[in-house]
C-alpha positions as a Markdown table, in Angstrom:
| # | Residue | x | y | z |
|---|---|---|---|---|
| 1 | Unk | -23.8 | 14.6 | 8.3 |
| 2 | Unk | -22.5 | 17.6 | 9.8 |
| 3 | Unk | -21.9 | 20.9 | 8.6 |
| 4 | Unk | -17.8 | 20.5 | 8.1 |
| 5 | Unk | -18.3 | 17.1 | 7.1 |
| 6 | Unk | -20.6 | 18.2 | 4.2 |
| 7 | Unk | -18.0 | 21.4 | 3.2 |
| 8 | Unk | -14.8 | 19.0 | 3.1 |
| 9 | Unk | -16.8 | 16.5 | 0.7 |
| 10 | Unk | -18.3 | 19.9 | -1.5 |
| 11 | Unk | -14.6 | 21.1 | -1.5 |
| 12 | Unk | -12.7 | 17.9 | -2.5 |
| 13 | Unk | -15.3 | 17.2 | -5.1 |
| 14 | Unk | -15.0 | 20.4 | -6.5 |
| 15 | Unk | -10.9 | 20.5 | -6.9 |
| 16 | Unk | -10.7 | 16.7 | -7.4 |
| 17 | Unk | -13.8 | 15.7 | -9.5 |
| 18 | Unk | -12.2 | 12.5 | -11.0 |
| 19 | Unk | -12.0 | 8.8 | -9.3 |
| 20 | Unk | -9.1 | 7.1 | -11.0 |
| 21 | Unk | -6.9 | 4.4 | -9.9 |
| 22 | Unk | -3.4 | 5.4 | -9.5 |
| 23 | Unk | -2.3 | 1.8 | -10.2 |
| 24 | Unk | -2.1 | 0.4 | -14.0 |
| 25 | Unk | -3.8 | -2.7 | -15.0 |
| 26 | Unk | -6.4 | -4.3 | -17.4 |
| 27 | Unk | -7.7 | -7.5 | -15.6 |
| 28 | Unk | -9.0 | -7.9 | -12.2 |
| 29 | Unk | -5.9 | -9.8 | -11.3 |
| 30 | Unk | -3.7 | -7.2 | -12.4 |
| 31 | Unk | -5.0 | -4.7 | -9.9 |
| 32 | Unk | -4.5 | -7.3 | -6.9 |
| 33 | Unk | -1.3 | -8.0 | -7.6 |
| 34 | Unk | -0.2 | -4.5 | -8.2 |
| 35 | Unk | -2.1 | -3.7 | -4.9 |
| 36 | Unk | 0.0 | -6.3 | -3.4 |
| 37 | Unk | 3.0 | -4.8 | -5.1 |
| 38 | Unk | 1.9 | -1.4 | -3.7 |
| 39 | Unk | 3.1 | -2.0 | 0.3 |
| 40 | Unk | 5.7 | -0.2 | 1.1 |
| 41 | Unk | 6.7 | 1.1 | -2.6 |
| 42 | Unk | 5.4 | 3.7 | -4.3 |
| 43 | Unk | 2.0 | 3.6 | -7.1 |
| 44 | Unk | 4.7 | 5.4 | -9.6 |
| 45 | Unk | 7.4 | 2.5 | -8.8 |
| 46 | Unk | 4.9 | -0.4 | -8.7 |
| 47 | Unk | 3.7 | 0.9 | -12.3 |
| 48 | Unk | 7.0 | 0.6 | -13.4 |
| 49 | Unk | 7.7 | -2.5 | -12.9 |
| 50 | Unk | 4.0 | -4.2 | -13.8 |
| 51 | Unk | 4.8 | -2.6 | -17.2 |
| 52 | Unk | 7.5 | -5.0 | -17.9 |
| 53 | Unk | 6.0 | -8.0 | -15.5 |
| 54 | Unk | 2.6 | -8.3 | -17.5 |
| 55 | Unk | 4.3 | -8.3 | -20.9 |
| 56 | Unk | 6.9 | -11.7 | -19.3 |
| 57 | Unk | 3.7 | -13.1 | -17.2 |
| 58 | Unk | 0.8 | -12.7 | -19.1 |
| 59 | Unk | -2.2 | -14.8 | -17.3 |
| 60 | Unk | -2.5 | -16.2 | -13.9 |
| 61 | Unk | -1.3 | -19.6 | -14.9 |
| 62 | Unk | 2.0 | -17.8 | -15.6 |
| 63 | Unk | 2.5 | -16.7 | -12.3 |
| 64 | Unk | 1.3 | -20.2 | -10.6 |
| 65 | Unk | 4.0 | -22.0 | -12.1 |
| 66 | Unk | 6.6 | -18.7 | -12.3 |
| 67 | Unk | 9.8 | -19.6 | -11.2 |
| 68 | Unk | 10.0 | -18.2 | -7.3 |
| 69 | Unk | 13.6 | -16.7 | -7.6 |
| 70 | Unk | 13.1 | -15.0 | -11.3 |
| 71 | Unk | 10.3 | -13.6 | -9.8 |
| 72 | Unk | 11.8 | -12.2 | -6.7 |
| 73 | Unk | 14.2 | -10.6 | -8.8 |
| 74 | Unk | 11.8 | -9.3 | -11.5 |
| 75 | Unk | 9.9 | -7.7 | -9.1 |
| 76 | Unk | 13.0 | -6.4 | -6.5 |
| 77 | Unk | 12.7 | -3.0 | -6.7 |
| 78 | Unk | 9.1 | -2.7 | -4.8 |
| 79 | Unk | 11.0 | -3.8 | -1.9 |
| 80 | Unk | 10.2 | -7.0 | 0.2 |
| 81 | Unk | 10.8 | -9.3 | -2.9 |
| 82 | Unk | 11.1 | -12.4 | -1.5 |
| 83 | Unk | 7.6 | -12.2 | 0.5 |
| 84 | Unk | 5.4 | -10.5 | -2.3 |
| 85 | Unk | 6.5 | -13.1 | -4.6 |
| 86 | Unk | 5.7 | -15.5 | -2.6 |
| 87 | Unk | 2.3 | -14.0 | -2.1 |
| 88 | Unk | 1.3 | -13.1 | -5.9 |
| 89 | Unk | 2.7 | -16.6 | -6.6 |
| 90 | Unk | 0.0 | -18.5 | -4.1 |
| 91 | Unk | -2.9 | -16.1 | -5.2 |
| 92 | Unk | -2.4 | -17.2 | -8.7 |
| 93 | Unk | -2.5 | -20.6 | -7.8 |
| 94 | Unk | -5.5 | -20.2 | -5.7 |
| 95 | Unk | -7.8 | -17.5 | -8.2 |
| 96 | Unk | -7.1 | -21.0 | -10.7 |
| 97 | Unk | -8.1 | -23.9 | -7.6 |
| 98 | Unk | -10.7 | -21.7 | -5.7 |
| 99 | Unk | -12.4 | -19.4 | -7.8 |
| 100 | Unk | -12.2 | -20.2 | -11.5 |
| 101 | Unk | -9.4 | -17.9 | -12.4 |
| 102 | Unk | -11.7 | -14.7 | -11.5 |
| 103 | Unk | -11.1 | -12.6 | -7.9 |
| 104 | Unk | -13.8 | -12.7 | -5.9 |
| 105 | Unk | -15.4 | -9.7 | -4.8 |
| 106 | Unk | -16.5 | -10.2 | -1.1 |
| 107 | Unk | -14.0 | -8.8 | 1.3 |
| 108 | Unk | -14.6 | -12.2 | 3.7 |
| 109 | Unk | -12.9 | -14.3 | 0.3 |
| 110 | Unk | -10.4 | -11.9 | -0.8 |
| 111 | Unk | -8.5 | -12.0 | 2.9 |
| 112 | Unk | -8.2 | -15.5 | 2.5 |
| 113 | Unk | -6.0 | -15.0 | -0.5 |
| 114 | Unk | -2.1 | -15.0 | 0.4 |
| 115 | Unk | -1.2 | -11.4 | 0.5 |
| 116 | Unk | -4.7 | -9.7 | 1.0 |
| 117 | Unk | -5.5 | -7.7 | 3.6 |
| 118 | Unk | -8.7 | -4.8 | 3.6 |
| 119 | Unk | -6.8 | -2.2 | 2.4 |
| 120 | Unk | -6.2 | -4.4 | -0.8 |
| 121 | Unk | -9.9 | -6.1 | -1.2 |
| 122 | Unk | -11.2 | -2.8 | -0.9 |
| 123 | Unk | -9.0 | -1.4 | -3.9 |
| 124 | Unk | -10.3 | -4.7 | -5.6 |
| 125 | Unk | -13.9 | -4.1 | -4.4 |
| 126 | Unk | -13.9 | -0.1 | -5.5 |
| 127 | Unk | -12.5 | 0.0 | -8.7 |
| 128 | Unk | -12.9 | -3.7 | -10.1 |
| 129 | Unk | -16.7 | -4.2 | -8.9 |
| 130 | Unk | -17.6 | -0.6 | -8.1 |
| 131 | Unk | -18.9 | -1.7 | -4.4 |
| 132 | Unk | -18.6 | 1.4 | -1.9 |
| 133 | Unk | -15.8 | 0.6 | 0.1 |
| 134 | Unk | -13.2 | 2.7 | 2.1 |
| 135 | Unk | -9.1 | 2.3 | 1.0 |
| 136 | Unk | -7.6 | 3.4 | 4.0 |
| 137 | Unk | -3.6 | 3.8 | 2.7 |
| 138 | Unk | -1.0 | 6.5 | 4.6 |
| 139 | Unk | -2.2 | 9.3 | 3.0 |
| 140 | Unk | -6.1 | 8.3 | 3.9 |
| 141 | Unk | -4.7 | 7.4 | 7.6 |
| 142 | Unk | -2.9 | 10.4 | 8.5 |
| 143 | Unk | -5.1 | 13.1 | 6.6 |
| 144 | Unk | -8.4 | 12.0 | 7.6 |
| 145 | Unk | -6.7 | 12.2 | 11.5 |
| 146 | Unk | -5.8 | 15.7 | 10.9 |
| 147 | Unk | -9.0 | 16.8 | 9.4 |
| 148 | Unk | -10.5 | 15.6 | 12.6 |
| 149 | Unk | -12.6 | 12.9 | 11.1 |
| 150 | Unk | -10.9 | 9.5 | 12.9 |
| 151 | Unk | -8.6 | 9.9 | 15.9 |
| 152 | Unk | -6.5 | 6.8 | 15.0 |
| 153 | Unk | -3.8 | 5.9 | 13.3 |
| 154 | Unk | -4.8 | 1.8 | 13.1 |
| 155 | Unk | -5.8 | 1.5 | 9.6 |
| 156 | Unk | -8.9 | -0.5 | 10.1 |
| 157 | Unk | -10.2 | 1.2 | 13.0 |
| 158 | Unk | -9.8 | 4.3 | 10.4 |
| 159 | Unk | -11.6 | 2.2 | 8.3 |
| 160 | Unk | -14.6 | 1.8 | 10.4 |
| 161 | Unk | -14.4 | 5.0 | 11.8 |
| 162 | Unk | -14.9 | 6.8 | 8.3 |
| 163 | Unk | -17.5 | 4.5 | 7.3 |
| 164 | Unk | -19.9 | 5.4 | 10.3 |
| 165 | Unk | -19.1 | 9.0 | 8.9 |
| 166 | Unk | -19.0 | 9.1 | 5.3 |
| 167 | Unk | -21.9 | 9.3 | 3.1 |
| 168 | Unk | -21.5 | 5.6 | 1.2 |
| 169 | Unk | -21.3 | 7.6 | -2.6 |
| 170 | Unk | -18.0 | 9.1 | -1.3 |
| 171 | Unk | -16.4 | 5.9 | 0.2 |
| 172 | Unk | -14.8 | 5.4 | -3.4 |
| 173 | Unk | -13.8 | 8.6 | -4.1 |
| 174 | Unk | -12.8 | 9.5 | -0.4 |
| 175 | Unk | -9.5 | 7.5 | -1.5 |
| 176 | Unk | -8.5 | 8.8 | -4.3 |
| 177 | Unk | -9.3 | 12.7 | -3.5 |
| 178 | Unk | -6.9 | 12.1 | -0.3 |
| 179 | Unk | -4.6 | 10.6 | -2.5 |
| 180 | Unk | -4.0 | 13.4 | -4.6 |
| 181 | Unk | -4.0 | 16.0 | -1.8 |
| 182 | Unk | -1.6 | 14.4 | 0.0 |
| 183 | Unk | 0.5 | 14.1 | -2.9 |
| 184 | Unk | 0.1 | 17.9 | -4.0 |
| 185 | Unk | -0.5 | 19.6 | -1.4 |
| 186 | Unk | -0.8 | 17.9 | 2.5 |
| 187 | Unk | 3.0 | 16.5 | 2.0 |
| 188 | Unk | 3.6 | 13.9 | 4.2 |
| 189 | Unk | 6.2 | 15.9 | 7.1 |
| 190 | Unk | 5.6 | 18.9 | 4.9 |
| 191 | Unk | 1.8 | 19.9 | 4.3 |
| 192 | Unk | 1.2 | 23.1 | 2.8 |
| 193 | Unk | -1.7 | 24.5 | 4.9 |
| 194 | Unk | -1.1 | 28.3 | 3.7 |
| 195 | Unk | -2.1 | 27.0 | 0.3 |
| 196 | Unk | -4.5 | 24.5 | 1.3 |
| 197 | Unk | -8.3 | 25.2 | 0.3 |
| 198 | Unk | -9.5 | 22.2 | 3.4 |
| 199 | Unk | -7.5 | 24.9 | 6.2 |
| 200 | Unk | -10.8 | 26.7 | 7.3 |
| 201 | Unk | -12.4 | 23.0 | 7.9 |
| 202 | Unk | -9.2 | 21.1 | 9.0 |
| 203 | Unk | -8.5 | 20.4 | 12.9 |
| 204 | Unk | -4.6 | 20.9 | 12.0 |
| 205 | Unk | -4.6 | 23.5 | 9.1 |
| 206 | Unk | -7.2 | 26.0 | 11.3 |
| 207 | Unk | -4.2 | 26.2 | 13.9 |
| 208 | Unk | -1.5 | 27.1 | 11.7 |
């Protein structure tokens, strides 16, 4: 691990010490189908509307046999309604068939579930099982690009890239740090390198 490498993971630990998850649940199914929720729509929005949609569907057998309209509707406001319910519906029915009610934790069987792509079996494999695996979302994708680190902006060739890279203890972490920079202070459009404590040791920042 290089130099920079090594002073970007010192500094991030430093000002961001704590791995949460930015998405509300208390089951393993929960998670997924908040991650699932969480394309295109906001953590803050998706926690919204979980709040009320695990108090009406409370186990996966509710969801399997959930009627497909009222669900679209309950969940409307994460955008793309019609094909998230569809998915969280058929995942429900298959975590019952396939796997005993419980979601698996190898990345091969969670892409086979409707709806689940890497980004969202590695949320599932991080904070659910605690295996080292790399979320790459927007903020991961663009900030790790103008750090320096990848030199894509294809989501699993990030993935792969920072994984060659990253010392496995921070493949966790790595996603939920970015996270909260890029909600506080590397704005999307607007990043605030003046204020920014990674400038010295980002590609981008350094030329501001």
């Amino acid at each position: 691990m290089n130099k920079k490498l090594q002073k970007i993971l010192a500094l991030l630990d430093e000002h961001y010490p704590d791995t949460v998850c930015y998405l509300e649940h208390e089951t393993d199914w929960q998670l997924l189908f908040a991650t699932i929720l969480s394309a295109q729509c906001t953590d803050e929005r998706v926690n919204m509307v979980t709040k009320d949609l695990y108090v009406k569907y409370k186990s996966l057998e509710d969801f399997a046999s959930a009627d497909i309209a009222e669900l679209e509707q309950d969940i409307r406001s994460t955008g793309f309604f019609r094909m998230k319910a569809q998915h969280i519906k058929e995942a429900a029915a298959e975590l019952l068939s396939r796997f005993g009610g419980k979601v698996p934790c190898s990345i091969e069987e969670l892409t086979t579930l409707p709806g689940v792509g890497r980004k969202t079996a590695n949320v599932i494999r991080s904070h659910v099982y605690r295996e080292p695996s790399i979320v790459v979302d927007t903020h991961v994708k663009r900030i790790s690009k103008l750090l320096g680190l990848t030199d894509t902006l294809d989501p699993e060739k990030a993935e792969f890239e920072l994984m060659k890279i990253l010392p496995k203890d921070h493949w966790i972490s790595w996603n939920t740090q970015i996270i909260k920079h890029g909600r506080t202070i590397c704005k999307s459009g607007r990043p605030d390198c003046a204020n920014c404590f990674l400038k010295e040791v980002c590609e981008h920042g350094s030329k501001v």
